[in-house]
NUTI-372357 format. One line per field, with one value per residue (C-alpha): x negated, y negated, z; residue in three letters. Coordinates in Angstrom, 3 decimals. Example, Ala and Ser with C-alpha at 12.3 -4.5 7.8 and 13.67 -1.06 7.14 Angstrom:
2
xx <- [-12.300 | -13.670] $
yy <- [4.500 | 1.060] $
zz <- [7.800 | 7.140] $
resn <- [ala | ser] $
end
This chain:
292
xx <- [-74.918 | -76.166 | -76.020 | -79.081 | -80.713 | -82.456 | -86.232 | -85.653 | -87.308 | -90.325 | -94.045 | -96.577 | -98.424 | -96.517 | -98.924 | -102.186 | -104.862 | -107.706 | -111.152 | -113.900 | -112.939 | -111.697 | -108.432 | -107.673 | -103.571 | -102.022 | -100.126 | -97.317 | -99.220 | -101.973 | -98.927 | -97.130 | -101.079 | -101.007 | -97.588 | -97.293 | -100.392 | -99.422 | -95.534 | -97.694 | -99.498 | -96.946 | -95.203 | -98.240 | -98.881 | -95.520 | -96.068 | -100.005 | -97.774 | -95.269 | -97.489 | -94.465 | -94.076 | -97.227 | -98.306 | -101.098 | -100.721 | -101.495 | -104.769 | -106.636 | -105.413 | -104.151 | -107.912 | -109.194 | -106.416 | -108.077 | -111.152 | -109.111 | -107.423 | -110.676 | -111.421 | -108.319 | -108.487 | -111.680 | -110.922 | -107.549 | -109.398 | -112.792 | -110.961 | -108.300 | -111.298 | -113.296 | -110.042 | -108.381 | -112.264 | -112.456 | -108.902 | -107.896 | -110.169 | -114.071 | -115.413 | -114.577 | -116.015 | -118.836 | -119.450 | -118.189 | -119.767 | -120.299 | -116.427 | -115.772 | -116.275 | -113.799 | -110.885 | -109.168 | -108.841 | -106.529 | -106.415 | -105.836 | -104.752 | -102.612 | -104.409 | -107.879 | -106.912 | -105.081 | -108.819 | -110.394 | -108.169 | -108.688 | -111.877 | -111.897 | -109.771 | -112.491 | -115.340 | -112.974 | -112.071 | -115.985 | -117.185 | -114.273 | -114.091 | -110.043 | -108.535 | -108.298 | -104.746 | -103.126 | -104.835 | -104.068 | -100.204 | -100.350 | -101.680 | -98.969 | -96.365 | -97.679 | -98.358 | -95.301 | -94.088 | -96.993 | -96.447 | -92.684 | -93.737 | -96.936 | -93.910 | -91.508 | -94.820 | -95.237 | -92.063 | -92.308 | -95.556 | -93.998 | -96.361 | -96.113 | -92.919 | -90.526 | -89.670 | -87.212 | -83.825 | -80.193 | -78.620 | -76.807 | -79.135 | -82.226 | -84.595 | -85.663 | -89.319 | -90.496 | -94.322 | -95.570 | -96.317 | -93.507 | -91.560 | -93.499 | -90.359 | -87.956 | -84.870 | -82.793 | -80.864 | -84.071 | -84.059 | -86.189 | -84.540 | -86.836 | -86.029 | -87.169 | -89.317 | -91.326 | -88.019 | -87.426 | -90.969 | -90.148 | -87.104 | -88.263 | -92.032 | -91.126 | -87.939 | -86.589 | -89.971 | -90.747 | -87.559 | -87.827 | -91.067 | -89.859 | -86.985 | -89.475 | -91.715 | -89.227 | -86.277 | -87.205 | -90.467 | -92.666 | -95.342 | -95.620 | -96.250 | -99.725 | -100.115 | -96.456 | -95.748 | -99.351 | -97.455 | -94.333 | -96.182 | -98.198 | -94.944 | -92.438 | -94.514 | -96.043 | -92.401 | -91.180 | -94.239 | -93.614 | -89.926 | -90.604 | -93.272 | -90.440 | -89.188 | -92.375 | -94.417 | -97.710 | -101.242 | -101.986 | -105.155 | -103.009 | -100.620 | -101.732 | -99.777 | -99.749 | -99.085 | -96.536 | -95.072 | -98.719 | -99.653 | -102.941 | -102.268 | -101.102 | -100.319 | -98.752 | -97.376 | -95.520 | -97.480 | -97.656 | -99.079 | -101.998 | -99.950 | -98.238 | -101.020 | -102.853 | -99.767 | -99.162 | -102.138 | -100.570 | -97.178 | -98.571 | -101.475 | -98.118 | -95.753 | -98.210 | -99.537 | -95.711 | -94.974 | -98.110 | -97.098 | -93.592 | -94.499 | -96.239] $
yy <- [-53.517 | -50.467 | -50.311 | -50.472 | -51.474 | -54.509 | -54.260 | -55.385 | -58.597 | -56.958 | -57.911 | -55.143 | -57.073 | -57.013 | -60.356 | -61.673 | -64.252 | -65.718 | -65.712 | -67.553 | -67.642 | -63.663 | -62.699 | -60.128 | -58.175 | -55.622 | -53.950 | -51.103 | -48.727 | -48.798 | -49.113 | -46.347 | -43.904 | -45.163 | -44.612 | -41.232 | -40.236 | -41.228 | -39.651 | -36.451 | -36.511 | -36.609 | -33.564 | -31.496 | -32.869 | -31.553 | -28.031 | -27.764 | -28.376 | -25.661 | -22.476 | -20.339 | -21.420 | -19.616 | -16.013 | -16.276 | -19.478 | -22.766 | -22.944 | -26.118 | -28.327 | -32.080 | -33.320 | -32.169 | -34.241 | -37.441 | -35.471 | -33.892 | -36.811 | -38.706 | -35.382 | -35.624 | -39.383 | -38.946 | -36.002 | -37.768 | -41.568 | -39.270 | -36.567 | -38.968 | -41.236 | -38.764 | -37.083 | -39.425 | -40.719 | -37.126 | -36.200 | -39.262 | -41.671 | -39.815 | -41.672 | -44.688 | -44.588 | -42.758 | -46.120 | -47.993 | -46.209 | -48.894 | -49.345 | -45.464 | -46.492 | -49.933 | -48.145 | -51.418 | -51.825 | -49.100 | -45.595 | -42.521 | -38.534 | -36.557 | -33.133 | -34.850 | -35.820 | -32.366 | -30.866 | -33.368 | -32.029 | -28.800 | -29.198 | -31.236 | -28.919 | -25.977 | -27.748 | -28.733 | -25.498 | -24.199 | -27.065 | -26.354 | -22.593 | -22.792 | -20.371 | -21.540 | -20.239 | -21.585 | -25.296 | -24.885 | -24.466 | -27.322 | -29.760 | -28.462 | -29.699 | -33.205 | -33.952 | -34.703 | -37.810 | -39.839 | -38.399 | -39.784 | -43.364 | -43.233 | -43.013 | -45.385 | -47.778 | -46.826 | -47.865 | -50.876 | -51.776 | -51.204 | -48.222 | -44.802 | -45.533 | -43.282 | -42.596 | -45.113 | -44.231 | -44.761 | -43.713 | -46.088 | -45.447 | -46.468 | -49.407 | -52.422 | -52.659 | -55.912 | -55.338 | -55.738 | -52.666 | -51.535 | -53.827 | -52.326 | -50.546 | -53.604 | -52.978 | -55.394 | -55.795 | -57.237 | -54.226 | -51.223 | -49.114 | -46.284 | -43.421 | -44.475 | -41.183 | -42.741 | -42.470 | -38.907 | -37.586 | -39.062 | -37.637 | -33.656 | -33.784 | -35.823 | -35.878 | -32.181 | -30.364 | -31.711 | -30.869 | -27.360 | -27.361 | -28.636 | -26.272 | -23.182 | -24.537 | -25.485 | -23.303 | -20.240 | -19.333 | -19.887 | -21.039 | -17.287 | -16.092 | -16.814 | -19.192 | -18.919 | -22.933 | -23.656 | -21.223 | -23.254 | -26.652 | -25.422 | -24.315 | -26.746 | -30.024 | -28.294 | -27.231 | -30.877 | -32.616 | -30.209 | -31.179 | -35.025 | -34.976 | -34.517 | -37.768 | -39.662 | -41.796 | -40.172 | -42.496 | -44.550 | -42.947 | -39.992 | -41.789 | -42.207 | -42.872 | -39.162 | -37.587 | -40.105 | -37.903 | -38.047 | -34.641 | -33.550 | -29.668 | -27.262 | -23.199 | -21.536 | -24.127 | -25.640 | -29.132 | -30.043 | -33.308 | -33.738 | -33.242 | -30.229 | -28.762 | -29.313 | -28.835 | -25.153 | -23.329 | -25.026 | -23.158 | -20.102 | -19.748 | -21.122 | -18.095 | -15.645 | -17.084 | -17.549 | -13.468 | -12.428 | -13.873 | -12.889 | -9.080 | -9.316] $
zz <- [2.865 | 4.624 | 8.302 | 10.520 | 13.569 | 14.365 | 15.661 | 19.488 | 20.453 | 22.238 | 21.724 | 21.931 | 24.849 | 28.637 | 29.469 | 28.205 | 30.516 | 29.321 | 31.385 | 30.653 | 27.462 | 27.024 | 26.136 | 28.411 | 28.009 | 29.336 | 26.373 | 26.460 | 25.315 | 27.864 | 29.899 | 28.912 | 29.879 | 32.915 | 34.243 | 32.703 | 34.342 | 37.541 | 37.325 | 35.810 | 39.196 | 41.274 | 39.297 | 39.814 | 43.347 | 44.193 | 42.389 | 44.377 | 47.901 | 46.977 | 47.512 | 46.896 | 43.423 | 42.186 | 42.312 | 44.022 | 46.363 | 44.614 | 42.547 | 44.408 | 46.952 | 47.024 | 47.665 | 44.608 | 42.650 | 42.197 | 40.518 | 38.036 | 37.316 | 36.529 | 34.515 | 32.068 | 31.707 | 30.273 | 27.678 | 26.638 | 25.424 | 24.322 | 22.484 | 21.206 | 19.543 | 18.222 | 17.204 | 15.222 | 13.780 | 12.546 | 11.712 | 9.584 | 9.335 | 8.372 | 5.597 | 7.062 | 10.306 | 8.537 | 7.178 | 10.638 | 13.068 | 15.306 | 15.495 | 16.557 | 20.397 | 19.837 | 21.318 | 21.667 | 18.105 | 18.295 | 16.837 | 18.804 | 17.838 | 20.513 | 18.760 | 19.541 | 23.138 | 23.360 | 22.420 | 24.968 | 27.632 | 27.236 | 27.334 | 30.465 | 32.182 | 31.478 | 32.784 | 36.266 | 36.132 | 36.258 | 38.692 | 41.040 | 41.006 | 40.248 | 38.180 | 34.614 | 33.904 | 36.982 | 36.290 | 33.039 | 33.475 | 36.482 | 32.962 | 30.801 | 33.343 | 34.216 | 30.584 | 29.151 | 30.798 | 29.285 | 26.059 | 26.520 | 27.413 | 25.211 | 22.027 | 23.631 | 23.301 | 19.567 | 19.066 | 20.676 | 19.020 | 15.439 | 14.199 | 13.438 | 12.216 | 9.771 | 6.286 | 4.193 | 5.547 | 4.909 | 8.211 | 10.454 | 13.137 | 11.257 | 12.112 | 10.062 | 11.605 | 11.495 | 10.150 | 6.930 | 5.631 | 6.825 | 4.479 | 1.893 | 0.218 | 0.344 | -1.312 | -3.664 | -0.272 | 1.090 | 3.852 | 4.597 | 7.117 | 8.508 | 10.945 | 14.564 | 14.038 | 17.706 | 19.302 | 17.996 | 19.433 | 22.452 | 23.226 | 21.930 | 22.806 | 26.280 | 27.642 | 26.002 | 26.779 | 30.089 | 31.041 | 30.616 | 31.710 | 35.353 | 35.281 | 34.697 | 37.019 | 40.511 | 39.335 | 37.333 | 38.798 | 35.582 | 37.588 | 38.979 | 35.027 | 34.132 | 30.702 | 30.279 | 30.705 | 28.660 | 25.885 | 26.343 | 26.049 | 22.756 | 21.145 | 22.491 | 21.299 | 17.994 | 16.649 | 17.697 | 16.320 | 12.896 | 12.547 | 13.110 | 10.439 | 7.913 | 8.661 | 9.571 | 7.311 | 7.069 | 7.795 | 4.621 | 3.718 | 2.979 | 0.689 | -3.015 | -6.484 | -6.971 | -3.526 | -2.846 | 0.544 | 1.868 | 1.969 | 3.279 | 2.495 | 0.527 | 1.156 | -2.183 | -2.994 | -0.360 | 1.045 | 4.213 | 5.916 | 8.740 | 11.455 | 10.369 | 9.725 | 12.885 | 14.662 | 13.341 | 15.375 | 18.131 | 17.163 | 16.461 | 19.953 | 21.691 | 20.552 | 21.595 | 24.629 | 25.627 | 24.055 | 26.535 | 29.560 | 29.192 | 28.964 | 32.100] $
resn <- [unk | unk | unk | unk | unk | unk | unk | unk | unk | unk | unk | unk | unk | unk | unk | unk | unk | unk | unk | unk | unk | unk | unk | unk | unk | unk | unk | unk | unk | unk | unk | unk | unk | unk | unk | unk | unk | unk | unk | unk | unk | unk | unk | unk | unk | unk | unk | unk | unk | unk | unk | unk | unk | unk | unk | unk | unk | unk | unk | unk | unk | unk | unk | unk | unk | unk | unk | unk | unk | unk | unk | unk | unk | unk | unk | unk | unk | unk | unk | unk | unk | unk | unk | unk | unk | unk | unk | unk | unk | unk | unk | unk | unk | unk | unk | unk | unk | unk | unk | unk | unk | unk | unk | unk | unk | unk | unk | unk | unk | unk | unk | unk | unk | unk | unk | unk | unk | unk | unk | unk | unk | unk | unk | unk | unk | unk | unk | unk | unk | unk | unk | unk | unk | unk | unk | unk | unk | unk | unk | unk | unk | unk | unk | unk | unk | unk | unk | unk | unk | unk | unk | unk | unk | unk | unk | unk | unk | unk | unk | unk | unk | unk | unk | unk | unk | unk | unk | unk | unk | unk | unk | unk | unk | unk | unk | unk | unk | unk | unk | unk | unk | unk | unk | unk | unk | unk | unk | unk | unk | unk | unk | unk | unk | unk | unk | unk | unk | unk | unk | unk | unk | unk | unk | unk | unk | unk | unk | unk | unk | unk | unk | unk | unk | unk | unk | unk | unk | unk | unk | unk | unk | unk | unk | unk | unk | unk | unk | unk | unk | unk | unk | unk | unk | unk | unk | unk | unk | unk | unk | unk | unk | unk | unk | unk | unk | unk | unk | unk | unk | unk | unk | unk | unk | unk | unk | unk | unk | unk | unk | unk | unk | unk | unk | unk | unk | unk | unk | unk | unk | unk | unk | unk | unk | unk | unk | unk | unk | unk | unk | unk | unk | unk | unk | unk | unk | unk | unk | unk | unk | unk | unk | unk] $
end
């Protein structure tokens, strides 16, 4: 029998009440936003009160924290929505589109919330008169702890899980669909591809980030920790994808890996290929800032 891991006993809901007659939980994954939010403002909190870390003296001031915060809460559930509607799931919510808003029901893309971000973070930047480059490397530091705990709560919640797997370290998810290649053994072992995202897009990634930013003086380079970011998470997010079961709508009799593209050749699925412009914006950006 191969060797695996059992799925730990852990529902995807921390507590549930009912109110007049409303279910209302608190799951990890909200969970997981909201505490990476708040340890991402406290990261850029303490890089706004450290003048001497940028070149020019810290871009805004602590008051103005709240309003950006209210700013990328909005782009990350807007831009992850629309993202993930458009991304994966068109035709259907072409047909649904009263369900697009019914973020509850679940369905979210980090390159649409990336997108709603960035957008956010242009219009503070206008509204607030603070220089886009400087805000935007502040966002590029705070953002990776939610992404850690946002993929700790994937895990937990039994989704976005791997490809079939016979290493010792793989996980016999509990779900249905993720039984879906049962073996004579009566396992299905898949990589714990949430587990791998969140230790190279979160923990490996925001630890250089803080390191460039408190030790190495990145914060004094202009875009060079938004060119880190871009790179850092796009190579991890392509790497993963080898190993991670790609969204069902992708997956048909005859493209059996789920690709969604193909370039001479050589296929590669949704989130490699949004993740590449990421790679490649990322290596210049990072190329740029480093000649200065």
């Amino acid at each position: 029998m191969i060797a695996v891991l059992p799925f730990p006993d852990i529902g995807p809901e921390i507590f549930s009440v009912e109110l007049f007659g409303i279910n209302i939980a608190l799951r990890w994954y909200a969970m997981g936003y909201i505490i990476g939010i708040i340890i991402g403002w406290f990261l850029l909190k303490a890089a706004i009160t450290r003048p001497a870390l940028w070149r020019d003296g810290a871009p805004f001031g602590p008051e103005k924290l709240e309003d950006l915060l209210t700013y990328i809460v909005a782009g990350v559930i807007g831009g992850g929505r629309l993202g993930y509607v458009l991304f994966y799931k068109p035709a259907y919510y072409a047909a649904n589109p009263i369900e697009i808003p019914m973020i509850w029901t679940g369905g979210m893309s980090f390159h649409g919330g990336f997108l709603g971000v960035v957008f956010a973070v242009w219009l503070f930047s206008l509204r607030h008169k603070v220089a886009l480059p400087a805000l935007a490397d502040g966002i590029a530091l705070a953002a990776t702890p939610a992404i850690l705990l946002v993929r700790i709560a994937n895990f937990i919640n039994a989704e976005l899980w791997g490809r079939q797997t016979d290493v010792h370290w793989g996980v016999v998810f509990p779900t249905e669909a993720a039984q879906s290649c049962a073996t004579a053994a009566g396992l299905c072992a898949r990589h714990p591809s949430q587990l791998y995202e969140a230790g190279l897009e979160g923990l490996l990634l925001g630890s250089i980030l803080i390191l460039l930013a408190f030790r190495f003086g990145g914060l004094k380079k202009s875009w060079l920790l938004s060119g880190v970011f871009f790179t850092g998470y796009g190579l991890a997010r392509f790497m993963v994808e080898f190993v991670r079961q790609p969204d069902a709508q992708f997956v048909t009799a005859g493209n059996p890996l789920g690709l969604a593209f193909h370039i001479n050749g050589v296929g590669l699925t949704m989130g490699q290929t949004l993740t590449l412009p990421m790679i490649l914006i990322g290596g210049f950006v990072v190329w740029r800032a480093a000649r200065r």
